[in-house]
N, C-alpha and C positions, 0 to 999 in steps of 0.2 A: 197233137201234131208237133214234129220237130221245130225246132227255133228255126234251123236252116229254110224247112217248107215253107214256115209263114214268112219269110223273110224275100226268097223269090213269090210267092204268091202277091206279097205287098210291095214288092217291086225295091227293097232295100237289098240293097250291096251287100254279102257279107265278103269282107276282105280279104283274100287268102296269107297276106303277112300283115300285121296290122301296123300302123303308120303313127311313128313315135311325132306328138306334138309336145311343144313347150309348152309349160303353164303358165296361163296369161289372167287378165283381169280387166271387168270391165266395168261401167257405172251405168245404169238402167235408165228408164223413161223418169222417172221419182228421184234419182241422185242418190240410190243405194251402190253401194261398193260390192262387186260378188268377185272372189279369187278362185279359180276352178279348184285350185287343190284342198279348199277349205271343205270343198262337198265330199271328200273321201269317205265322207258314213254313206255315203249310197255305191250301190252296185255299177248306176251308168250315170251319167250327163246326156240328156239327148237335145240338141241345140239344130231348132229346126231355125233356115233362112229367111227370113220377111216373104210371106205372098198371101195378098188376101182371097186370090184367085185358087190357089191350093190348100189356105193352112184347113178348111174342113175332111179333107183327104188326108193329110196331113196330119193330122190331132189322131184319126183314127189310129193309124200306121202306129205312131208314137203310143198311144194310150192302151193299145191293143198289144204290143209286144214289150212295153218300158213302163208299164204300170205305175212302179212306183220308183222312177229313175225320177234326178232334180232336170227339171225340163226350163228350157230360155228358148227366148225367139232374138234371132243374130239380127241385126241392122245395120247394112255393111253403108258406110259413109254415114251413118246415124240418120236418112233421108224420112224417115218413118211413112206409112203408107197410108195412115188415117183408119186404121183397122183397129178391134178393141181385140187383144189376144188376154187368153186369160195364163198367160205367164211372162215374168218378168223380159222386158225387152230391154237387150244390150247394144248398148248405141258405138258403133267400131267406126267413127267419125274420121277415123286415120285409116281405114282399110287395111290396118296389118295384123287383127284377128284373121279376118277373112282367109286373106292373102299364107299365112301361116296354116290354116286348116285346109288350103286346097280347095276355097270355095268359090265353083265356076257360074252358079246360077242362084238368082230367086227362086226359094223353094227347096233349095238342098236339105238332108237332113244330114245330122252327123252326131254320132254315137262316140262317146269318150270311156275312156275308164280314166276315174279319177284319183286313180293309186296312182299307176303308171303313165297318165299323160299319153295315154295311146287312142289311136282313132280303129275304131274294133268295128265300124259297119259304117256303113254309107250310101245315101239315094239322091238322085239329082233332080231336082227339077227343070222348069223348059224355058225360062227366061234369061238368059246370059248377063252378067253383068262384067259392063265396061270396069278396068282397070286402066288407070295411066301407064302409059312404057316405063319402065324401070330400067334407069341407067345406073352403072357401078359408080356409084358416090365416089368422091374424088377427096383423097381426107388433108387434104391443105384448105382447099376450100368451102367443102362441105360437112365434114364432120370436124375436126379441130374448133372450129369457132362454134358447134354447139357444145363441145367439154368445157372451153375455157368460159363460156358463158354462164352456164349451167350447173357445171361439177367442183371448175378449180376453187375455185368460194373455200369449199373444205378440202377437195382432196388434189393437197398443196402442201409442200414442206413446211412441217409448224402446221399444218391445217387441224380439223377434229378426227376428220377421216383416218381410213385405219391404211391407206395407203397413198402416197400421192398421185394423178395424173398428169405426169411431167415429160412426157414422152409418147411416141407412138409406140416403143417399146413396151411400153409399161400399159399402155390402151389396147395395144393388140393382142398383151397378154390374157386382160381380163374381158375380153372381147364377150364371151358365152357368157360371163355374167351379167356385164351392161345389157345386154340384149334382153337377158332375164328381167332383169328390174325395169328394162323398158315397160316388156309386157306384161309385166304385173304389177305398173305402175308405183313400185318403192321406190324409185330415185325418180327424178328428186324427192326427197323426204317431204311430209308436211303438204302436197300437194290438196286443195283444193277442189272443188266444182271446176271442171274444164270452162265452163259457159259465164264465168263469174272473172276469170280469166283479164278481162278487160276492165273491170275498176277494182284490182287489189291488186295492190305493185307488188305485194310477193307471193304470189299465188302456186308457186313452185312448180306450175304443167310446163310442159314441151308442149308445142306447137304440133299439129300434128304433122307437118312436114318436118319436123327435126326428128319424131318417134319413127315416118316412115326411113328417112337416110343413114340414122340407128341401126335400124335393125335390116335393112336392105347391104348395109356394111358390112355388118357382120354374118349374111348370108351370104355375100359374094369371098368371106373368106378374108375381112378386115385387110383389103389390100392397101399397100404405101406405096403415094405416090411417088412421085422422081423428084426428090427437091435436094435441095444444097441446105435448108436449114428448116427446125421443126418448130411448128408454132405453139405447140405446147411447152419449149422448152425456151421459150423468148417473152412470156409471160414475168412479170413482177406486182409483187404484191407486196404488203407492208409488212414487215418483218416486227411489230407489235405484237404481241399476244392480247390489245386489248381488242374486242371493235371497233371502236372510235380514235385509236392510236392512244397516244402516251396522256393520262390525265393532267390534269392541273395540280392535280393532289392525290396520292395515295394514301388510304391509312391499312397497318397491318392489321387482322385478327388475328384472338390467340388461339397460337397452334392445338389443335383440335385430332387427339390419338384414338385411332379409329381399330378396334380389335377386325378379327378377322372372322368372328360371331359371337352371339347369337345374329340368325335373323332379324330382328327386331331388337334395334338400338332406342331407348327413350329420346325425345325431344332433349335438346340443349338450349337452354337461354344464356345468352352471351351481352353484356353489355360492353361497346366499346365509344370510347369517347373521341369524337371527330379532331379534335383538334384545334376547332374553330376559335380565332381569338378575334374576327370581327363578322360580321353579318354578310352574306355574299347570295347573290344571285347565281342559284345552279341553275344550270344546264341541260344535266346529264348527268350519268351514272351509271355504274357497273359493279358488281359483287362477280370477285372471280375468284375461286376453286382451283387448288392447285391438285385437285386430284377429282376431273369430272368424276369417275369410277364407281366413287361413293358419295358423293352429294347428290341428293335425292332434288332438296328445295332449298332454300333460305326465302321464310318472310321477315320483317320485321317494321317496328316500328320508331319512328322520333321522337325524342324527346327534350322541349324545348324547356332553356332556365324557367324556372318559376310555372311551370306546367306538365304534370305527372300522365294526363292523358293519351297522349304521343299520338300516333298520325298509323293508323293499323295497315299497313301495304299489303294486299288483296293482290295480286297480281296483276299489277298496275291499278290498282280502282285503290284509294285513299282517302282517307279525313272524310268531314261528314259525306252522306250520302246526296250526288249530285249537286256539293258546293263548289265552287272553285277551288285550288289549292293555290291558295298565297302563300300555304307552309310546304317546305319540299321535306318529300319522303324521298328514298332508297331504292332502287330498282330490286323488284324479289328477282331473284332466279329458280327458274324451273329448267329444266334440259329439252336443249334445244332453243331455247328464252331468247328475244332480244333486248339489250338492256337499254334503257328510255334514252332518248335522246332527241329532243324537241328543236325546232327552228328560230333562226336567231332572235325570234320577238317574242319567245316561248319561254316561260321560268317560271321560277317559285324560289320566295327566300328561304336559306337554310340560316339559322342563327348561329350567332355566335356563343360556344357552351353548349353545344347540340350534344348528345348520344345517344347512338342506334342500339336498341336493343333487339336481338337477331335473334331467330328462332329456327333453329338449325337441327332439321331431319338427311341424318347418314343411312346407308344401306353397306350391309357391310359386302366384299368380295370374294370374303377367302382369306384373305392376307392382312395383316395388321401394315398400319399406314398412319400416316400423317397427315393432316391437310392444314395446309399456312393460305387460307385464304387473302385475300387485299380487298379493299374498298375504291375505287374509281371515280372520283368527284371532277367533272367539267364545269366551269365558271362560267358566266357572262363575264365581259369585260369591265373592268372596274369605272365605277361611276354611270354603266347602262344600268338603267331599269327596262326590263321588257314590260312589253306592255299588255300583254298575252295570257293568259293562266290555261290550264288543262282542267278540265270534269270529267265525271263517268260513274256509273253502277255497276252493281253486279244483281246478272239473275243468277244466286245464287240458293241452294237448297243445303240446310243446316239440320242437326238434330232433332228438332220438333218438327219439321216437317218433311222429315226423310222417311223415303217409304222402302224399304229393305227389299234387296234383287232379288227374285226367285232364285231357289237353286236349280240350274240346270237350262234356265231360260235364254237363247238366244239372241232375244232382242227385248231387253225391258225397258222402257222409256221411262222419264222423269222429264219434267215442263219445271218451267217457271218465269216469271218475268218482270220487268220495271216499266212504271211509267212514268213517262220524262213529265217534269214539271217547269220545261222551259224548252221556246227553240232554241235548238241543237245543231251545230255539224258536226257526223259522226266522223272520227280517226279512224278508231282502233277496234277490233275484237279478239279476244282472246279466249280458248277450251281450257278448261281445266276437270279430267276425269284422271282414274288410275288405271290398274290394266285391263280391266274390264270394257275401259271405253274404247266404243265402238266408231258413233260417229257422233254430230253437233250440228243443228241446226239454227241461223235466227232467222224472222221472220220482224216485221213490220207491217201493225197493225193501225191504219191511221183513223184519226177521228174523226172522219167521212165517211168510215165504214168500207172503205180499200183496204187490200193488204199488200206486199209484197217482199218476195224472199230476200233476203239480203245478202246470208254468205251459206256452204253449204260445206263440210267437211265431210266427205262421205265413208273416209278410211281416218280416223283419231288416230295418231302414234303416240305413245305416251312418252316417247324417249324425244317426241318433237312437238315440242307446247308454242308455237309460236303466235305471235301480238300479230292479225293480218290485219295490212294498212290501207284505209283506201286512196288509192289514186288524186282523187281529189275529194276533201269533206265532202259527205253526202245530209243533205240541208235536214231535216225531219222537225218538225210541228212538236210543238207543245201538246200533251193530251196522248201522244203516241204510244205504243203499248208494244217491247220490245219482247217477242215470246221466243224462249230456246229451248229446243228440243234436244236430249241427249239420251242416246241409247247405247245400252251396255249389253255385252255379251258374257252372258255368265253360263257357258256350254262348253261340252267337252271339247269342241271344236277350236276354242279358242286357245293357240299356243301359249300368249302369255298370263290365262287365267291359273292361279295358283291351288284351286280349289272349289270347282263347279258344284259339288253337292252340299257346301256352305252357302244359306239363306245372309246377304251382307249387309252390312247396316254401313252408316254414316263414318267413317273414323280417316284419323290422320294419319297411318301406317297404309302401304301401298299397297298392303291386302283387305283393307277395306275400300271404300268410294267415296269420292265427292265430287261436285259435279257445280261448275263455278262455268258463268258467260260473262265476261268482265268485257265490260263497252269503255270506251275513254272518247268525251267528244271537246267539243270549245261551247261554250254559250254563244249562240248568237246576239247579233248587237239591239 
């Protein structure tokens, strides 16, 4: 029988022009990340709407003509209906999947192709669902203050970004892309668990009223209001290239000549000597790159007079495991990284006769280059002692008990984890994978025999490794068993995997993996 026969026989739409959609992305019941374009090895998408009243009618339809298409159940406002579907449910908690696909009812079904981003058939179901009226956003006051909130950060003159937002000019221009990245959740970079949102101050979501006036903007055709002056371009920001403005101290490194290949530059160890000619209470700290491009990482380690051991910076995690640091390390940089910077009752002494020895991985670009990076040292105020010190682990996984990715595998996990041998308030967490990573979980597991999730990455960028901070320390028990889950996608599908039919092991070149949970807390009292 024809496609078309079973298509009206099953009561599915087939469309006579088919209806180009944007590709968008959503996070599931479980806190998985699915990007529609990512399923392009399949023929269809078939994404039927939440109804426990239809989905056995429903599964039929879809299973009987989409066999082996990747199948989702949509949940528009994420409201879930207490139904156990046996395929991933995407939680559209902002309504602007929905809204984008032209979905009028609980129960819809809707057939994608995931080459083209096109809607190729379509069936409706019989329960309607409510939408809010949608007014044309008004961008003085409705959309400008979520860019400047949200975007100018980086894209600002002197920012990281690859263009400013300084203008409505310049927002209107790139209006189909913002929209883009709305709905496929890439900007802001680095985002988060939506739902986690509320104790991690940088959890990088939009709200879902700023994703709906985004992209409701840029549907009505990014119109500009009637103003006398634009709020994008009345904006200032510090005109420092550090984070934390101008240090207390600078020290140069030496200029580091970076070819323009091979691939694969060796490690460099660099020693440089701080400077220090008395003992000081740091702060804070920055190692900056005058050439992000090709600085992949810098860790390194301290080295105090009369002590060869030095203080290994882990990416943030330091000196022995879960001591305090009364010796101050270095902020490593990863990309994307925020360099430490602690509260004014917060330090560690750096001595006097200190030097850092860096361990400096380049990635070459093409082009031969230079990199003069600088050292960034923030003080206490002379004669404070803080009173404060910083702790932390890492669930980290090393050589011996690295267990090497499948080739070709989609989702290979790797566990590991620390138990605190003290109460604890947690700060800080921090991912560290290469391009394979996927996502990162931790979880808390207490000596009660409770657990709960703590923080949930569901899309890993590796060009954004950031330290997420909680809101306010979260207290946790002695005994507690901090477990993190990281999975790598080592499949064709993944763009930035360099080589899926390579089994990978452990290593420090960005074509191999490692897989680092770096906790930073305070000892409780």
């Amino acid at each position: 029988m024809k496609l078309r026969t079973y298509l009206i026989l099953f009561g599915l739409m087939c469309l006579p022009l088919a209806l180009l959609a944007n590709d968008f992305a959503l996070i599931d019941e479980e806190g998985n990340y699915h990007k529609m374009s990512y399923y392009n090895n399949y023929n269809h998408i078939v994404i039927v709407v939440e109804s426990a009243d239809r989905f056995e009618y429903n599964e039929s339809i879809v299973n009987n003509l989409y066999p082996n298409a990747k199948k989702f159940i949509l949940s528009p406002g994420g409201r879930g209906d207490n139904f156990t579907y046996p395929w991933p449910t995407l939680l559209d908690t902002s309504f602007i999947v929905a809204e984008e696909l032209d979905v009028r009812n609980y129960g819809d079904i809707i057939v994608l192709n995931p080459e083209s981003m096109k809607v190729t058939a379509k069936t409706f179901g019989n329960v309607p669902i409510e939408y809010s009226v949608k007014e044309v956003p008004d961008y003085i006051t409705d959309v400008a203050p979520i860019i400047i909130e949200n975007c100018q950060t980086c894209h600002r003159k002197g920012g990281i970004a690859p263009f400013a937002m300084d203008s409505y000019q310049v927002v209107n221009g790139f209006a189909p892309l913002i929209k883009e990245a709305v709905l496929t959740r890439q900007m802001p970079p680095g985002q988060i668990d939506p739902k986690y949102s509320d104790v991690i101050e940088n959890h990088r979501t939009l709200t879902d009223q700023d994703m709906r006036t985004l992209v409701a903007w840029v549907n009505r055709g990014a119109p500009r209001s009637y103003f006398d002056t634009d709020p994008l371009t009345e904006t200032v920001y510090s005109t420092s290239e550090w984070v934390h403005g101008e240090p207390d101290m600078i020290i140069d490194v030496p200029p580091q000549e970076i070819p323009a290949g091979p691939v694969n530059i060796p490690y460099r160890y660099v020693s440089v000597d701080l400077g220090l000619t008395e003992d000081k209470w740091l702060r804070g700290s920055e190692y900056l790159p005058s050439n992000r491009e090709v600085m992949h990482h810098m860790l390194n380690s301290v080295v105090v007079p009369g002590d060869n051991s030095g203080l290994f910076g882990i990416l943030g995690v330091s000196g022995d495991r879960q001591e305090e640091r009364n010796l101050a390390g270095i902020s490593a940089y990863v990309p994307g990284g925020d360099p430490d910077y602690y509260d004014e009752n917060t330090g560690a002494l750096l001595k006097a006769g200190s030097v850092v020895n860096l361990q400096l991985h380049y990635t070459p670009n093409g082009k031969e280059t230079t990199d003069r990076a600088r050292i960034g040292l923030y003080f206490h105020e002379d004669g404070k002692v803080p009173e404060e010190r910083m702790a932390g682990d890492c669930a980290c996984i090393f050589t011996p008990d690295w267990t090497p990715i499948a080739a070709y595998d989609p989702a290979f996990m790797q566990t590991a984890e620390v138990t605190l041998q003290n109460d604890v308030n947690l700060h800080t967490f921090l991912p560290h994978m290469h391009f394979r990573g996927k996502s990162m979980r931790a979880t808390a597991y207490y000596p009660d025999g409770t657990e709960e999730e703590l923080i949930n990455l569901p899309r890993y960028d590796y060009a954004w490794q950031l330290s997420y901070t909680w809101k306010e320390p979260k207290p946790l028990p002695k005994g507690t068993r901090l477990f993190v889950e990281g999975v790598f996608d080592n499949s064709e599908q993944n763009p930035m995997n360099p080589d899926p039919s390579r089994v990978v092991p452990w290593g420090q070149m960005s074509e191999d993996e490692m897989f680092f949970g770096a906790f930073t807390w305070k000892n409780a009292e």
